[in-house]
Gaussian input, Z-matrix of N, CA and C with variables (Angstrom, degrees):
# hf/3-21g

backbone

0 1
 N
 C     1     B1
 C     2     B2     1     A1
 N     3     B3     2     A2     1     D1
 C     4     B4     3     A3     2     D2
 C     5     B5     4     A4     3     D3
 N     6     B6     5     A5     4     D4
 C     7     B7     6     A6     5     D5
 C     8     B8     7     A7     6     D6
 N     9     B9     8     A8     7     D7
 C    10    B10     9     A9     8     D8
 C    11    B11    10    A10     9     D9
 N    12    B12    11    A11    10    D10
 C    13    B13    12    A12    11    D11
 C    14    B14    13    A13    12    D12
 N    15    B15    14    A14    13    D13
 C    16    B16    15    A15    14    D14
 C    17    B17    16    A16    15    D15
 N    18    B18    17    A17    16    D16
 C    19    B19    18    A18    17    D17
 C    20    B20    19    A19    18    D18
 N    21    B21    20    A20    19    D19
 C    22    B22    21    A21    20    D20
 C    23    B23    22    A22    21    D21
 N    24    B24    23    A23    22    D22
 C    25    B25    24    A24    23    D23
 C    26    B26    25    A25    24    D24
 N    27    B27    26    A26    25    D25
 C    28    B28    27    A27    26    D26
 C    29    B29    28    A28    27    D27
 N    30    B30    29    A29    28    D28
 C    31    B31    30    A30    29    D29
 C    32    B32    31    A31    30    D30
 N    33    B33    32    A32    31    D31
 C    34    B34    33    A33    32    D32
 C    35    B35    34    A34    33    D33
 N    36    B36    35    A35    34    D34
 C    37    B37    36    A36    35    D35
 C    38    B38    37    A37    36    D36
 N    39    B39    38    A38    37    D37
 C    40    B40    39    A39    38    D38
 C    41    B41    40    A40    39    D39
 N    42    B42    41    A41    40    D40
 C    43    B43    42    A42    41    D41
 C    44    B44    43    A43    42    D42
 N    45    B45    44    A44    43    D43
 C    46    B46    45    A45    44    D44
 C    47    B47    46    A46    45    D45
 N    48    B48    47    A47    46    D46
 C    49    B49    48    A48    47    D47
 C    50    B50    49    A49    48    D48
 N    51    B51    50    A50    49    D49
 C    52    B52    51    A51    50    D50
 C    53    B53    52    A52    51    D51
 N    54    B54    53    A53    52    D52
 C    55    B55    54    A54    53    D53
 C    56    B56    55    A55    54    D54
 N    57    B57    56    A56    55    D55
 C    58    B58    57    A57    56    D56
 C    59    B59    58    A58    57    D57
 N    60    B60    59    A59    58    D58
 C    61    B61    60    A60    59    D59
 C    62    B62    61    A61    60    D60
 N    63    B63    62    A62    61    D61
 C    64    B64    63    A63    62    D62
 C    65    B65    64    A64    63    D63
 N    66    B66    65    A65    64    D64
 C    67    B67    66    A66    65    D65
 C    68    B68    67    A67    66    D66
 N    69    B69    68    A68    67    D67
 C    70    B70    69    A69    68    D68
 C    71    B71    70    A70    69    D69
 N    72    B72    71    A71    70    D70
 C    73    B73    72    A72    71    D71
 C    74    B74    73    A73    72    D72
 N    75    B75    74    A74    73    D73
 C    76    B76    75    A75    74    D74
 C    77    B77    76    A76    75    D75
 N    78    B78    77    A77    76    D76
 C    79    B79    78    A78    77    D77
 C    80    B80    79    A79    78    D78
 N    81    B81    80    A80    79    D79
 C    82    B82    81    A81    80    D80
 C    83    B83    82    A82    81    D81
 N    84    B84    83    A83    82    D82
 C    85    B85    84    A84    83    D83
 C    86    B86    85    A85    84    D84
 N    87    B87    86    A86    85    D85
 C    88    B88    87    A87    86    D86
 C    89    B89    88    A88    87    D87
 N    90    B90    89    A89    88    D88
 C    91    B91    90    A90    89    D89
 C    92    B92    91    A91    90    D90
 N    93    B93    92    A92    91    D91
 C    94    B94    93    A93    92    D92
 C    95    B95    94    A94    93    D93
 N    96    B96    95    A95    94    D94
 C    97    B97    96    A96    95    D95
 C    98    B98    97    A97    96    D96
 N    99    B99    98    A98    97    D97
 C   100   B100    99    A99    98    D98
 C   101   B101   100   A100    99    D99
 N   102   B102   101   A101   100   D100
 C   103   B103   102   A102   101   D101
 C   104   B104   103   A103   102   D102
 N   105   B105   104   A104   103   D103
 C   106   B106   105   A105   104   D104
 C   107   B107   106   A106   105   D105
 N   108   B108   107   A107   106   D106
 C   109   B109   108   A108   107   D107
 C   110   B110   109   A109   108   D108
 N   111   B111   110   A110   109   D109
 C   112   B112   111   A111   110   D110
 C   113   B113   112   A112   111   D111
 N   114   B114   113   A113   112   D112
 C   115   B115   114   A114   113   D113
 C   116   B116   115   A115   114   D114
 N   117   B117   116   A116   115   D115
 C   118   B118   117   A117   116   D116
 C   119   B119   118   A118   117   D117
 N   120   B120   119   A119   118   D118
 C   121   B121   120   A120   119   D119
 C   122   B122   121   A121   120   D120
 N   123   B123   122   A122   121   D121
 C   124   B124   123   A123   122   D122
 C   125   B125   124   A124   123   D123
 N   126   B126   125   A125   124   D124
 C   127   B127   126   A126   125   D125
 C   128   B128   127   A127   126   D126
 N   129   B129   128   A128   127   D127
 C   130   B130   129   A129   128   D128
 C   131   B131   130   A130   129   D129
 N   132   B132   131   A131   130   D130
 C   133   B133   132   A132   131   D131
 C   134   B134   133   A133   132   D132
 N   135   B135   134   A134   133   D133
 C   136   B136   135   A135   134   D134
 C   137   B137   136   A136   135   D135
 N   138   B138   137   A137   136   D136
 C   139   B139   138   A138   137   D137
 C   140   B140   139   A139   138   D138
 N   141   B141   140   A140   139   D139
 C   142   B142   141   A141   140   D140
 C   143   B143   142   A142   141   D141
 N   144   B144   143   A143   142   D142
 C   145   B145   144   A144   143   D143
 C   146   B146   145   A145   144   D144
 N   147   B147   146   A146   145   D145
 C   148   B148   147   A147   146   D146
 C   149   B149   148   A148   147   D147
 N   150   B150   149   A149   148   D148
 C   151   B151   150   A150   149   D149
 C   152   B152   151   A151   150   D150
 N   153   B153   152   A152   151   D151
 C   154   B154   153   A153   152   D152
 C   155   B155   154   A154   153   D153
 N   156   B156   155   A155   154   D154
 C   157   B157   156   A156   155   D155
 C   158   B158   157   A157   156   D156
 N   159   B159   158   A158   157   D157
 C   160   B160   159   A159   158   D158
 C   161   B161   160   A160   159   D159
 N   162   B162   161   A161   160   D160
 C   163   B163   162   A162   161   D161
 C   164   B164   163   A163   162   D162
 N   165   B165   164   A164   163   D163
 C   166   B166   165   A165   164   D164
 C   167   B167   166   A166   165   D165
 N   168   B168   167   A167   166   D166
 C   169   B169   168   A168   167   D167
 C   170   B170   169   A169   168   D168
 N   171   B171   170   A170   169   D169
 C   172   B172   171   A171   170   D170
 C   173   B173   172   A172   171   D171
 N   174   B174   173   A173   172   D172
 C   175   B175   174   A174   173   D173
 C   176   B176   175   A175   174   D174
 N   177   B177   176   A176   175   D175
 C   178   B178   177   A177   176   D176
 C   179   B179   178   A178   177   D177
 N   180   B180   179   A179   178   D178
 C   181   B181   180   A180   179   D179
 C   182   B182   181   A181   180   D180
 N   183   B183   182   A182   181   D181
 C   184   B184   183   A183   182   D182
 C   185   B185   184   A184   183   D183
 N   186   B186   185   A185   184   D184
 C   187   B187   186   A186   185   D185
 C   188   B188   187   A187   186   D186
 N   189   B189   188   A188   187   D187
 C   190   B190   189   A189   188   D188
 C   191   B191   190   A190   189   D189
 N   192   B192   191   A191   190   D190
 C   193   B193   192   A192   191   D191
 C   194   B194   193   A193   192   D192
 N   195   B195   194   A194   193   D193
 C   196   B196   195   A195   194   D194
 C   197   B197   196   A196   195   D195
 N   198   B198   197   A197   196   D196
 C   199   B199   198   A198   197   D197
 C   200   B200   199   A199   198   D198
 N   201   B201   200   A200   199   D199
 C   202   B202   201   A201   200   D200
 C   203   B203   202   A202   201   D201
 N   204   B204   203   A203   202   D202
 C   205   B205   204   A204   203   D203
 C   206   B206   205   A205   204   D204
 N   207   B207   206   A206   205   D205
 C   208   B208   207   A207   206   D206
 C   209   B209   208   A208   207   D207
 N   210   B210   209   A209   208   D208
 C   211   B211   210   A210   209   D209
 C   212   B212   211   A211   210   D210
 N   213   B213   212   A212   211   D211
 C   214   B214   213   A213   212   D212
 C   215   B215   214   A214   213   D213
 N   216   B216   215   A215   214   D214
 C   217   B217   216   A216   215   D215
 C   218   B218   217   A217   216   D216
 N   219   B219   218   A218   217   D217
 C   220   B220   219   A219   218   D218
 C   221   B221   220   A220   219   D219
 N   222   B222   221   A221   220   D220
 C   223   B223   222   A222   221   D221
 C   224   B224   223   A223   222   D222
 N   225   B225   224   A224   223   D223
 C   226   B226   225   A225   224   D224
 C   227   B227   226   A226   225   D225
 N   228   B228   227   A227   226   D226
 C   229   B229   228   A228   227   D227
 C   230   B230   229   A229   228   D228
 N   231   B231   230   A230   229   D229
 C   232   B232   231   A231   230   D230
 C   233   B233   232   A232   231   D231
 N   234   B234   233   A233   232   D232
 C   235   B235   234   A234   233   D233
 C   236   B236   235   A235   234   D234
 N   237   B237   236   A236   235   D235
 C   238   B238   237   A237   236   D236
 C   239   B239   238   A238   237   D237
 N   240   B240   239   A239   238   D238
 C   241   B241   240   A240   239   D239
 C   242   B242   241   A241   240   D240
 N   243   B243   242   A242   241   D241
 C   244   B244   243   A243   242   D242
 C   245   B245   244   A244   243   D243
 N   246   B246   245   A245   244   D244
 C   247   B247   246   A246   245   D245
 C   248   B248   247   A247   246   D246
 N   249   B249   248   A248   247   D247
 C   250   B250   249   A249   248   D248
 C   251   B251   250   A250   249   D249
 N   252   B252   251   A251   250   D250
 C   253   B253   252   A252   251   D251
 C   254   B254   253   A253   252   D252
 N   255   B255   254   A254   253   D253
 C   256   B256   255   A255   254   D254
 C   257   B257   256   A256   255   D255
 N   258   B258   257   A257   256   D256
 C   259   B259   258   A258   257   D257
 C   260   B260   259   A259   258   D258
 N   261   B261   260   A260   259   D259
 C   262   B262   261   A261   260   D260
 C   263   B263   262   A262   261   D261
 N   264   B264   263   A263   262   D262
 C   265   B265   264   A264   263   D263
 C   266   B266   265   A265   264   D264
 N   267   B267   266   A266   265   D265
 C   268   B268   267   A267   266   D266
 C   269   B269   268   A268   267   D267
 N   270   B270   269   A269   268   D268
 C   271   B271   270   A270   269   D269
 C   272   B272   271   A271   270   D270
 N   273   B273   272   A272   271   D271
 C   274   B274   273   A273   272   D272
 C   275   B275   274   A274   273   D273
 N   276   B276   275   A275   274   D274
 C   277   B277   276   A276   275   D275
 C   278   B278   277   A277   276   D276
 N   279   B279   278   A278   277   D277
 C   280   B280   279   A279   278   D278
 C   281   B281   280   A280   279   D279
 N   282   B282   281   A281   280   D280
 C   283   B283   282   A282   281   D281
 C   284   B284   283   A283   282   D282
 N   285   B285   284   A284   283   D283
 C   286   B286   285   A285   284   D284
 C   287   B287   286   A286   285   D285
 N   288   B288   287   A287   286   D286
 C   289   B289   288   A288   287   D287
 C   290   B290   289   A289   288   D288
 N   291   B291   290   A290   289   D289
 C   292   B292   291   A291   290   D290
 C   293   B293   292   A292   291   D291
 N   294   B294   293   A293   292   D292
 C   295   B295   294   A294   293   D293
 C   296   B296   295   A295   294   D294
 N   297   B297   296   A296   295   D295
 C   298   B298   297   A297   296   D296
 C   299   B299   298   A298   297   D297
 N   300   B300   299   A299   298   D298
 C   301   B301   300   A300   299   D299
 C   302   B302   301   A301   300   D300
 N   303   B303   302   A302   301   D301
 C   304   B304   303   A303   302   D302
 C   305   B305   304   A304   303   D303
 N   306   B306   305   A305   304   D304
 C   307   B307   306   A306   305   D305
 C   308   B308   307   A307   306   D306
 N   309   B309   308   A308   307   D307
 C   310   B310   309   A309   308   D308
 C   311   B311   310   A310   309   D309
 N   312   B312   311   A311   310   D310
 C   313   B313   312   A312   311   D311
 C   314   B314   313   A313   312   D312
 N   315   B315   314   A314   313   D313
 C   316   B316   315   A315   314   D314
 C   317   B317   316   A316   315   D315

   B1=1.4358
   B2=1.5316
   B3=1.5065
   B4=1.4271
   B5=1.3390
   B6=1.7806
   B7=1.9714
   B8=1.4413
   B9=1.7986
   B10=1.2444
   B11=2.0721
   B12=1.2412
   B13=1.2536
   B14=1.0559
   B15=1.3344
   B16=2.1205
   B17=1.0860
   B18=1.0588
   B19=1.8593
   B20=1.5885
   B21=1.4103
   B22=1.3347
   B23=1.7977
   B24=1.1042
   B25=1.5419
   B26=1.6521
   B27=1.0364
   B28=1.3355
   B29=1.2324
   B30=1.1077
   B31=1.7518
   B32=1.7618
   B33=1.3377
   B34=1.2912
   B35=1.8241
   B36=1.0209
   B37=1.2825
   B38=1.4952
   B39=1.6368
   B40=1.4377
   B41=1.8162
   B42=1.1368
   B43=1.7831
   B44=1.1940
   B45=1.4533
   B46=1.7109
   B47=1.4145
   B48=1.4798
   B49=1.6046
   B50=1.1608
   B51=1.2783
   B52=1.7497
   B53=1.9413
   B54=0.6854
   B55=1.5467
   B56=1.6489
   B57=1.9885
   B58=1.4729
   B59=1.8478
   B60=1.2318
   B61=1.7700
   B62=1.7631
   B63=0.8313
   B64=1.4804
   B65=1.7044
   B66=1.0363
   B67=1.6029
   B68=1.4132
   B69=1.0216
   B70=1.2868
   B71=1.3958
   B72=2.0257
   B73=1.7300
   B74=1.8008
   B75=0.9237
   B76=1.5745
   B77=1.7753
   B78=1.2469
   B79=1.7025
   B80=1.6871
   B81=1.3507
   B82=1.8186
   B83=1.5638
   B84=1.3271
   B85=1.5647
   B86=1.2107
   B87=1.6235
   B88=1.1136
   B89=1.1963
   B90=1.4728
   B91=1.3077
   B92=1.4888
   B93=1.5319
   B94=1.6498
   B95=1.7045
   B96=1.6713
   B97=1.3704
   B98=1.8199
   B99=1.2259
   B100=1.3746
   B101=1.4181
   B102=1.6758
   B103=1.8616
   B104=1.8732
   B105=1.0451
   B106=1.9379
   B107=1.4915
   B108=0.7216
   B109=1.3941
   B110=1.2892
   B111=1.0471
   B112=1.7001
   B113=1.3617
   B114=1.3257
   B115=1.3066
   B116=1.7077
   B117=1.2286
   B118=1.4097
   B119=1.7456
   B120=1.1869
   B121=1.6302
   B122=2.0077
   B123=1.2647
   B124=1.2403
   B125=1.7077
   B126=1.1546
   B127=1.3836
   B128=1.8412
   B129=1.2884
   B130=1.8935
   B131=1.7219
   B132=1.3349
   B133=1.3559
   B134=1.2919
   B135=1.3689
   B136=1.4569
   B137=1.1562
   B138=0.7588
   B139=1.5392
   B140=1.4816
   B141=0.9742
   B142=1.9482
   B143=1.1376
   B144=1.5708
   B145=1.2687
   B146=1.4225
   B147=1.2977
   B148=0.9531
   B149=1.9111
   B150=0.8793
   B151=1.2434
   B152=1.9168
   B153=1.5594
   B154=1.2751
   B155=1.9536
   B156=1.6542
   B157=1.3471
   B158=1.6799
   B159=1.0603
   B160=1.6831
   B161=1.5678
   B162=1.6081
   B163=1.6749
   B164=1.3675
   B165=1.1515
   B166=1.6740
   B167=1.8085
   B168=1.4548
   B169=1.4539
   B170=1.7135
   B171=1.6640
   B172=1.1054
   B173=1.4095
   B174=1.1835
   B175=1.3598
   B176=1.5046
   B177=1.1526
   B178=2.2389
   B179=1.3087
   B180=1.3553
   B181=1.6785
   B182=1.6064
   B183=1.3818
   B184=1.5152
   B185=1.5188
   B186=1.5402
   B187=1.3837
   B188=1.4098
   B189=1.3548
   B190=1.8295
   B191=0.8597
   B192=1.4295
   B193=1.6980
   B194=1.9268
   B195=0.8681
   B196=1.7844
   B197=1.4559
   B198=1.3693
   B199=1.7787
   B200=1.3843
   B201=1.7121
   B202=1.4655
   B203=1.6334
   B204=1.3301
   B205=1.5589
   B206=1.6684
   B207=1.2981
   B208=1.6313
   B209=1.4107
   B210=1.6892
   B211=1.5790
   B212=1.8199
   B213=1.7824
   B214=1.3639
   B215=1.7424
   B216=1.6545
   B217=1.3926
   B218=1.4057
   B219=1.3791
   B220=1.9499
   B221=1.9025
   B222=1.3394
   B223=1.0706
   B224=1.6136
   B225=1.4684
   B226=1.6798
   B227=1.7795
   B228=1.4123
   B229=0.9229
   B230=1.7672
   B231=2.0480
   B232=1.4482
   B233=1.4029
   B234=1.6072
   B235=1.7150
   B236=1.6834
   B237=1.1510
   B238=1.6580
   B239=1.2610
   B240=1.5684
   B241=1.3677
   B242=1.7911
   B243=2.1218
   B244=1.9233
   B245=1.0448
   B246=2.1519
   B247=0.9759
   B248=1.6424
   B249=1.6957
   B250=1.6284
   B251=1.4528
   B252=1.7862
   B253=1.0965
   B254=1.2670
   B255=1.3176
   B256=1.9295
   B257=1.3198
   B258=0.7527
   B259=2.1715
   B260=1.6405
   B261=1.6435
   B262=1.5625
   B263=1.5782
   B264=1.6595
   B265=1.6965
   B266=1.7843
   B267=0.9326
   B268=1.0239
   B269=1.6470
   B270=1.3850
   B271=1.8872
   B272=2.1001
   B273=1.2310
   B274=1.1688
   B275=1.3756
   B276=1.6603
   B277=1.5708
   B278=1.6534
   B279=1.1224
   B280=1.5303
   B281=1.8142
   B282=1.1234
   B283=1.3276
   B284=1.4428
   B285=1.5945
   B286=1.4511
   B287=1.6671
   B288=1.7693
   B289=1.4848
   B290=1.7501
   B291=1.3968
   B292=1.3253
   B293=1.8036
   B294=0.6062
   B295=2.0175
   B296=1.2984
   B297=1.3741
   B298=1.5031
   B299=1.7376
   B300=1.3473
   B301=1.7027
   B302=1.5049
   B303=1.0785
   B304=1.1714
   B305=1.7198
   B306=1.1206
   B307=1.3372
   B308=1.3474
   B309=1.9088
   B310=1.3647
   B311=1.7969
   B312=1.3952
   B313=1.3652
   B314=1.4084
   B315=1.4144
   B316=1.6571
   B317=1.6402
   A1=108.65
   A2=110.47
   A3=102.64
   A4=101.33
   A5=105.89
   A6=100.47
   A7=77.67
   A8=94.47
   A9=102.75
   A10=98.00
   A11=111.87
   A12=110.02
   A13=110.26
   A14=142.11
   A15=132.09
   A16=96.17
   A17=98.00
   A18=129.48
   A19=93.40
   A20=112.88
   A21=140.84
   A22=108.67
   A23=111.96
   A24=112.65
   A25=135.08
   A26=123.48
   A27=118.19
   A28=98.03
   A29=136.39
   A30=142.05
   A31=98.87
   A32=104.30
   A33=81.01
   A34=120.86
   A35=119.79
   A36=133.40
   A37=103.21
   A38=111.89
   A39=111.23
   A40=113.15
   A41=114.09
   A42=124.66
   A43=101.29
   A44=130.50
   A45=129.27
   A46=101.14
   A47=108.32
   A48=107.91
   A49=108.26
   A50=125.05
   A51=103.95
   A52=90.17
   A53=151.87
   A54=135.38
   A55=80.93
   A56=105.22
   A57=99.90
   A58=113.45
   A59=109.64
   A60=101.85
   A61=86.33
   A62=136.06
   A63=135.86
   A64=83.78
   A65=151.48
   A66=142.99
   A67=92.98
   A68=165.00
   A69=152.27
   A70=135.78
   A71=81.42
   A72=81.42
   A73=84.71
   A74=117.12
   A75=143.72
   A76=101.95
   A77=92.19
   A78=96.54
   A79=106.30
   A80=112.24
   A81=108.87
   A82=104.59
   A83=107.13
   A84=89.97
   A85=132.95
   A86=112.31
   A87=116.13
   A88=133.12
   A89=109.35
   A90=131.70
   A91=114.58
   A92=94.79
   A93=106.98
   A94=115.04
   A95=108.58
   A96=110.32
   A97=95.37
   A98=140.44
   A99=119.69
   A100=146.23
   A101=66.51
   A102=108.47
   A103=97.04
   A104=109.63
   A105=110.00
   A106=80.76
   A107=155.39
   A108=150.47
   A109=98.06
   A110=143.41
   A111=135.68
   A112=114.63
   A113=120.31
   A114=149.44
   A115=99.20
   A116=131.78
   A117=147.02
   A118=124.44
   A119=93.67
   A120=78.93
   A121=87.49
   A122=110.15
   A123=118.84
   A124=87.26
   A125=156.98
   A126=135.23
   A127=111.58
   A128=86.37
   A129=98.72
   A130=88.36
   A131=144.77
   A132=126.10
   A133=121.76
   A134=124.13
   A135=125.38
   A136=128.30
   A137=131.56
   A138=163.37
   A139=106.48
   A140=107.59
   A141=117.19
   A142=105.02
   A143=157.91
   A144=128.17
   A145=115.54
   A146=141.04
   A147=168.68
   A148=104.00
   A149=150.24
   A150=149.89
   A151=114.95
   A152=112.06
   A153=79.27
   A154=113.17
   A155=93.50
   A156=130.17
   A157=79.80
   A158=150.81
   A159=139.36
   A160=100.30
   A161=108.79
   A162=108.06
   A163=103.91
   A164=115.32
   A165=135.85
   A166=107.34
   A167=96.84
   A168=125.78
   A169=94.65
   A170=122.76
   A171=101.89
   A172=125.45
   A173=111.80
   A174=129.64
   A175=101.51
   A176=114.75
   A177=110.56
   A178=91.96
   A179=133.92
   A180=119.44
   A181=93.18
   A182=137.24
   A183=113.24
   A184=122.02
   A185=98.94
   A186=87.06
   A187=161.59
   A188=94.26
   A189=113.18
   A190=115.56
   A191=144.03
   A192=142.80
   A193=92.95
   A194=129.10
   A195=120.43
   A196=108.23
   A197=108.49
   A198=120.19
   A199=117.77
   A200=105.57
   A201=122.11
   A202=108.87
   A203=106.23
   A204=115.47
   A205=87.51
   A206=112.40
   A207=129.57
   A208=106.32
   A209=125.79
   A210=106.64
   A211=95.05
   A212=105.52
   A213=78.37
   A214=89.31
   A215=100.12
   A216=102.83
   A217=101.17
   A218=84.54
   A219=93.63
   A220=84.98
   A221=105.42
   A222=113.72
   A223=115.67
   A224=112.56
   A225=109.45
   A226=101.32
   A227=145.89
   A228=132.98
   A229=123.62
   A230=117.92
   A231=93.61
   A232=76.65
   A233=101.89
   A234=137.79
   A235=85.11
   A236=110.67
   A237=141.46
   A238=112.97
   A239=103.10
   A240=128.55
   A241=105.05
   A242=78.60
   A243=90.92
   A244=93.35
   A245=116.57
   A246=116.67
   A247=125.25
   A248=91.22
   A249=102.84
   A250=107.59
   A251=115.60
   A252=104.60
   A253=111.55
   A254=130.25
   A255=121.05
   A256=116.05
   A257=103.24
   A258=109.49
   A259=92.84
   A260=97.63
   A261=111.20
   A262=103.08
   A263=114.25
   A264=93.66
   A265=90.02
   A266=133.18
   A267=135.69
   A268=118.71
   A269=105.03
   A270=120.25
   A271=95.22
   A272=113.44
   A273=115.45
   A274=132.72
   A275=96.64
   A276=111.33
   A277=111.90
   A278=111.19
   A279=128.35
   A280=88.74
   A281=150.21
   A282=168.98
   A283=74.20
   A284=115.32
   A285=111.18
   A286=122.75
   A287=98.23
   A288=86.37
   A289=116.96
   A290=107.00
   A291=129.92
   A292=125.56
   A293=151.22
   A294=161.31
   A295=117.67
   A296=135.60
   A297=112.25
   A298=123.50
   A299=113.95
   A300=93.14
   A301=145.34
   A302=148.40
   A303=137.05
   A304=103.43
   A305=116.20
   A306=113.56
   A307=110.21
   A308=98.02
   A309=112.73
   A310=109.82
   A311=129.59
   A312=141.22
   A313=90.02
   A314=107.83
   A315=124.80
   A316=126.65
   D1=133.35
   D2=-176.31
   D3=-94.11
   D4=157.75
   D5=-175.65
   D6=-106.81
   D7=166.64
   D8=-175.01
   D9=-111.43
   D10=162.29
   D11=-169.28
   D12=-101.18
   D13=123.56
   D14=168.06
   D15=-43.23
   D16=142.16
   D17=179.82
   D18=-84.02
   D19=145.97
   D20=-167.62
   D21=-97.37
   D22=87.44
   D23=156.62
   D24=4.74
   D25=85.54
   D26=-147.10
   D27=-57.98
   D28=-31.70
   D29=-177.90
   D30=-57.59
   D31=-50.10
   D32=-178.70
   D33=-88.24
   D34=-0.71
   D35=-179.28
   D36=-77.46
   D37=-37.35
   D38=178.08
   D39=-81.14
   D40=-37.23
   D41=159.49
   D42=-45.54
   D43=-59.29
   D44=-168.16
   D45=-53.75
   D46=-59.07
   D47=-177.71
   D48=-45.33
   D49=-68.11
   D50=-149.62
   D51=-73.38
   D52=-36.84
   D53=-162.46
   D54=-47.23
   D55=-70.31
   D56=-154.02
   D57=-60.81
   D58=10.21
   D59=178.03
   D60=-94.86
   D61=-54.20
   D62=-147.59
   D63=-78.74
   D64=-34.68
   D65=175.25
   D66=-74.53
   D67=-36.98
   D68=165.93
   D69=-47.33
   D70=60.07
   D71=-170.86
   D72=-167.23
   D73=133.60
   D74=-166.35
   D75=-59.18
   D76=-58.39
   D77=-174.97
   D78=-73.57
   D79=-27.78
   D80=-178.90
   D81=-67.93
   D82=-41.92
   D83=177.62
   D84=-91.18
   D85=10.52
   D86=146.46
   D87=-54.12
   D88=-56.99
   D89=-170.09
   D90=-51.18
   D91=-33.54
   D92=-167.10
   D93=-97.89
   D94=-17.79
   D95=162.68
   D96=-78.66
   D97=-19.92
   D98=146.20
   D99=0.47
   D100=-84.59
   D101=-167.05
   D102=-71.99
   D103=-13.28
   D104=-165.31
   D105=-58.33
   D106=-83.11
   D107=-125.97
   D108=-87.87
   D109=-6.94
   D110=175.24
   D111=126.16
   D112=159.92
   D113=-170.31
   D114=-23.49
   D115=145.43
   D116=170.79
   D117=-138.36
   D118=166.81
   D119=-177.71
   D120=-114.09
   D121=-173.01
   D122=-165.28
   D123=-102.06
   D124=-53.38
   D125=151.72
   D126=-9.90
   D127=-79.73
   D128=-167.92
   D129=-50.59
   D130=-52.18
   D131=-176.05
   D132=-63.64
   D133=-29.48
   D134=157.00
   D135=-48.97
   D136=-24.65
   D137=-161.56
   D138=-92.96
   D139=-97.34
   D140=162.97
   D141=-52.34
   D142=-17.68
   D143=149.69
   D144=-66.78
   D145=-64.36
   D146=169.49
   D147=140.69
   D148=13.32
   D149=-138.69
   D150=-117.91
   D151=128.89
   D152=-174.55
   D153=-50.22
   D154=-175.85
   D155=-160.66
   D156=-89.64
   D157=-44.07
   D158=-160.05
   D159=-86.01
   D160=-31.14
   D161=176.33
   D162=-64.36
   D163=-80.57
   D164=165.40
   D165=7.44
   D166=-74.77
   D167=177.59
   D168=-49.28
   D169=-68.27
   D170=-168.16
   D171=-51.92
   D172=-48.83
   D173=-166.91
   D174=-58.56
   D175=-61.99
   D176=173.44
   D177=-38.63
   D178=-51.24
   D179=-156.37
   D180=-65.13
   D181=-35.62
   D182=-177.59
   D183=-86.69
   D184=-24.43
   D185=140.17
   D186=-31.09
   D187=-84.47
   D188=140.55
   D189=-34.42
   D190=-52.74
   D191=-168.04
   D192=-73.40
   D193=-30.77
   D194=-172.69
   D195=-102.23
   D196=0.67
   D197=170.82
   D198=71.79
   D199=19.82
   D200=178.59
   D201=-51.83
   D202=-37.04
   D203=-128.66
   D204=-149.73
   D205=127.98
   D206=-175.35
   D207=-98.07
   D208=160.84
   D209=174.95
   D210=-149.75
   D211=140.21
   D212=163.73
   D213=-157.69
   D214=153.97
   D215=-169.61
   D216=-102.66
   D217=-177.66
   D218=-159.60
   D219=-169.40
   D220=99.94
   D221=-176.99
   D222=44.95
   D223=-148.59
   D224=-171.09
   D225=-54.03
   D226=-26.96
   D227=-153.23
   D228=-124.62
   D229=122.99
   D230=-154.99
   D231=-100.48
   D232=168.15
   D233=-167.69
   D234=-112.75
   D235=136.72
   D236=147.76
   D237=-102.67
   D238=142.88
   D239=178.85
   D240=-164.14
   D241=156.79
   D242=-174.00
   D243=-85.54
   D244=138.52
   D245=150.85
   D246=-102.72
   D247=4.51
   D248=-164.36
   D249=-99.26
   D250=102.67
   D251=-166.28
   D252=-61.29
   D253=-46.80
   D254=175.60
   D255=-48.11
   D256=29.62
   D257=179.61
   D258=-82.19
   D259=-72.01
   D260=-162.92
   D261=-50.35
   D262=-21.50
   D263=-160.29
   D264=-102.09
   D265=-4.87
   D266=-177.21
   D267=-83.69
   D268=-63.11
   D269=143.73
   D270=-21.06
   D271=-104.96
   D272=167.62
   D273=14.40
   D274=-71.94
   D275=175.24
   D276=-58.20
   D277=-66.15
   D278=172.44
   D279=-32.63
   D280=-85.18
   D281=-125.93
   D282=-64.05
   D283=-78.82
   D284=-149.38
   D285=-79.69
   D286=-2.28
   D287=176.90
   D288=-117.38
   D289=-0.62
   D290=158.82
   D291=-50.57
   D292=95.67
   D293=157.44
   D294=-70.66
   D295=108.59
   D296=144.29
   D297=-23.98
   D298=115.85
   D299=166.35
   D300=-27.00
   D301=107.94
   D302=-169.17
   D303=110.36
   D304=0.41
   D305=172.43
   D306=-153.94
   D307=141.43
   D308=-155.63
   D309=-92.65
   D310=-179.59
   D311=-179.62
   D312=-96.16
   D313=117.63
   D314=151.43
   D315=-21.36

């Protein structure tokens, strides 16, 4: 017997989307498997991405613009942080259904 699944809230189906359009981008989820561990400055994310510092910068700004990603300065230097709790479970997902080629899921 097949179960049938509750249908998903279009409000939130439309919230899911834009998080998952604004993660659709190589360097954002870098930035944000980063940030998993806590607050950063945009130096220290340059750094651990490898990416210039003006990419870096851009990319937090679309972040920031979709309210993924929090910012606050403290003299010459601003700190990033996740505000989007589906980040971490999403990061996650990617983790567990992702393989190097040539090797299979357990």
């Amino acid at each position: 017997m097949t179960r049938v699944r509750q249908r998903i809230d279009p409000e939130i189906l439309n919230s899911a989307a834009s998080v998952i359009r604004c993660l659709g981008h190589p360097l954002r989820l870098r930035l944000l498997e980063a940030l998993e561990s806590g607050e950063r400055s945009v130096s220290e994310l340059q750094v651990l991405s490898e990416a210039p510092q003006a990419t870096v910068s851009e990319q937090l700004g679309v972040l920031r613009g979709q309210n993924i990603v929090g910012a606050r300065r403290e003299g010459p230097f601003v700190y990033y942080r996740i505000l989007e709790p589906k980040v971490s479970r999403i990061l996650a997902c990617i983790r567990g259904c992702e393989t190097p080629p040539g090797r299979r899921n357990p």
